[in-house]
N, C-alpha and C positions, 0 to 999 in steps of 0.2 A: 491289377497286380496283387490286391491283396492287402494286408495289415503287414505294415514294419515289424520284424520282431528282431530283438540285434543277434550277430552270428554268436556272439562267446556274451556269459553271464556277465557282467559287469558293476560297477556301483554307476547309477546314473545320476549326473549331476542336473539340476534342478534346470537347467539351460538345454539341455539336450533334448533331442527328439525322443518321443516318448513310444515304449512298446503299445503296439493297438492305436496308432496315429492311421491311419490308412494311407491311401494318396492324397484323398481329394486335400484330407489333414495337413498333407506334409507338406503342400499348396502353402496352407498357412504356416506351416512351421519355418516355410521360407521367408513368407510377411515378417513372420515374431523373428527372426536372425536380422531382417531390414530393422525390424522396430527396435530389438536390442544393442545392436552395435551402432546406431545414432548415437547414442551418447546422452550430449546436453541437447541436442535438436531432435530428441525423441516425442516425438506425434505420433496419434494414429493418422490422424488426417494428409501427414507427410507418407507414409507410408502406402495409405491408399491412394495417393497422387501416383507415387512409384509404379505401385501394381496396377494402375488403372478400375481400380476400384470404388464402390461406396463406403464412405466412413464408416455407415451403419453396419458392411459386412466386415469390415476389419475390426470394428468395434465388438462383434459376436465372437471371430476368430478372439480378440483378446481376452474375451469371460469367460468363453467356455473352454480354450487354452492354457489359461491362468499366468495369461504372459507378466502380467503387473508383478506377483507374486515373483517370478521366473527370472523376469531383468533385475529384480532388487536382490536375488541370490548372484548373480551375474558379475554388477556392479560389484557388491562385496567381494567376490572372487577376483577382478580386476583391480582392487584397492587393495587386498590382497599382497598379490604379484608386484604391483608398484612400491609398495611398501619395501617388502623384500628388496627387492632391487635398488631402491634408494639404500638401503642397510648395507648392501655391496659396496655401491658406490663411495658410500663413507668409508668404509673399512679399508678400499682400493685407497680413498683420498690420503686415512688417517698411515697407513702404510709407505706411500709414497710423501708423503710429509714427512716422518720421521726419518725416512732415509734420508729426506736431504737436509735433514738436521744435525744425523748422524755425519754426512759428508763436508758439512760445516763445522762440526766441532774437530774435525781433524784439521779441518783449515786453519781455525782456530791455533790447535796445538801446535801447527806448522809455523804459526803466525809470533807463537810464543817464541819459539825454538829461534826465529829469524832475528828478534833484538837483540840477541847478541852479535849478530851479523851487520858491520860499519861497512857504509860504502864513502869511498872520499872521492868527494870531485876534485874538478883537475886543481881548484884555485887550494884544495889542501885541506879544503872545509869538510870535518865529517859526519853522515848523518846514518840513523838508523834503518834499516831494509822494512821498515814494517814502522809504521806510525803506533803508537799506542793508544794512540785518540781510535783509528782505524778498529784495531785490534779488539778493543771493548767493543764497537760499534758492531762488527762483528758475533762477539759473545752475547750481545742482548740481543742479536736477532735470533741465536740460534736458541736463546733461552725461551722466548717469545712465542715460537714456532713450536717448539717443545712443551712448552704451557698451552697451548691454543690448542695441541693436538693430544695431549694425556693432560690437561688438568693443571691449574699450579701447584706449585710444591709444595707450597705454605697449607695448602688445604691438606697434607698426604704428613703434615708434620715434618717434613724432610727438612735437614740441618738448612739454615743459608750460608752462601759463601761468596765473599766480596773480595775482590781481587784488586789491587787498588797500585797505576803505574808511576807515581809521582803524579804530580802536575800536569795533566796532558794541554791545558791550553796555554799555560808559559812555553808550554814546548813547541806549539803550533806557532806562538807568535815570535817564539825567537827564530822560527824556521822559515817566517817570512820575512826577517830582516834579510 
């Protein structure tokens, strides 16, 4: 059939078949795609198992190929891409973090808004719709979450701010009399 030549000019990358590979070549070029995409169990010795071959010719396919050379641009290319993708993933993770920290501090606010809000049980006794022990508990996770996902604040000089509801475990334990 002739010498590979590709249809349109292209940039070839160090992993691809090469122009002037012939067939018998591209024979091997199939070996070197077994031998490259192994990974960590890359042999040649595995690989001529595969093709039913001797070591010693997949060993020539690989010198005169320059597969060694070829996987290690490969590899790079594959660490590469994983890289990138990990860099996604964070940025999806760090994005959906801050939303639900965003959706926590309205909790938050709501939560504020609620201590004014008395519920009296039947015996007459009143108590408040929202715990304030809760309510802080609350605020530090959302701070937490917030810090974990953009940095603490203290690092960015940003003012602190302490919110402070009374006593919240005098409140807890008169609330379990």
């Amino acid at each position: 059939m002739g010498n590979f030549v590709p249809s349109e000019v292209r940039h070839l990358e160090a992993w691809d078949r090469r122009p002037g590979e012939s067939d018998k070549a591209y024979k091997a070029y199939k070996a070197f795609l077994l031998y490259r995409d192994a990974r960590l169990d890359r042999t040649l010795k595995k690989v001529a198992e595969m093709l039913n071959k001797s070591v010693q010719n997949v060993g020539r396919w690989c010198i005169r190929w320059d597969w060694r050379q070829r996987v290690e641009a490969w590899d790079r290319h594959v660490e590469e891409l994983e890289a990138l993708e990990t860099i996604q993933l964070r940025l999806e993770h760090r994005r959906l973090s801050l939303q639900i920290a965003k959706d926590l501090a309205k909790k938050v606010a709501q939560g504020a808004r609620a201590l004014e809000i008395v519920r009296v049980d039947t015996d007459g006794k009143e108590h408040l719709a929202v715990k304030p022990a809760d309510l802080i508990r609350l605020m530090e996770s959302v701070h937490k979450l917030q810090d974990s996902v953009l940095g603490r604040s203290d690092e960015d000089q940003v003012a602190k701010v302490e919110v402070f509801f009374g006593n919240t475990e005098d409140e807890e334990l008169h609330e379990r009399d």
